[in-house]
N, C-alpha and C positions, 0 to 999 in steps of 0.2 A: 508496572507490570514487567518485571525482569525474566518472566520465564513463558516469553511470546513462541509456540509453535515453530516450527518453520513447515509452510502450508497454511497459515492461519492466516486470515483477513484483519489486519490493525490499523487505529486511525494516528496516523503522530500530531501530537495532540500538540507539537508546535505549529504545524503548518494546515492540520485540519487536512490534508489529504492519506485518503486510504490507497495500504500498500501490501502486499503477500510477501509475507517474510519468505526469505529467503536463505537464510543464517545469519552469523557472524560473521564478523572481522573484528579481533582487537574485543574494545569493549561496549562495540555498537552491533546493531539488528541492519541488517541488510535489508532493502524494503523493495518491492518493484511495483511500480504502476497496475492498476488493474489493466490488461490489457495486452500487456510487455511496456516496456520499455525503460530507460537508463536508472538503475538502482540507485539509490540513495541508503546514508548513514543515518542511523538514527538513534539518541541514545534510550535503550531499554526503558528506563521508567521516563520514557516521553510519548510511549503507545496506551493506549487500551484498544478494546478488542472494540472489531466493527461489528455495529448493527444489520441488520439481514436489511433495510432500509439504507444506510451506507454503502454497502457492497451494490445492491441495485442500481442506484443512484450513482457510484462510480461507471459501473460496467454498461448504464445506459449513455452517460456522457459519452466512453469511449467509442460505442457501436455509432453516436451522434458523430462524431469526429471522424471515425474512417470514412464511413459515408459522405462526408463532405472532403474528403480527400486529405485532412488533416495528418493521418497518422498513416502510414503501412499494414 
């Protein structure tokens, strides 16, 4: 999927975590955590788009995480 939004919820399907594009750089997809935090490179045809089940399932982990003081 080379022509991932930026705004779009994708999974990189190397690492199996979902991330909100963010743009480019170069010839990768800028990714960031559901949540915020420290962006990641990704190469384009290494995404497909997340499941409305993926997106939930990310963004409950993170509400799980602050709550236990985890994250900011």
């Amino acid at each position: 999927m080379s022509g991932a939004a930026v705004g779009s919820y994708v999974v990189d399907t190397r690492t199996g975590r979902v991330g909100l594009v963010m743009g480019s750089e170069g010839p990768y997809l800028q990714l960031r955590p559901v949540g915020g935090g420290r962006e990641w490179d990704c190469d384009p045809e290494a995404v497909r788009d997340a499941t409305a089940s993926e997106r939930l399932s990310a963004a409950t982990a993170y509400v799980n995480a602050r709550s236990r003081g985890e994250v900011g």
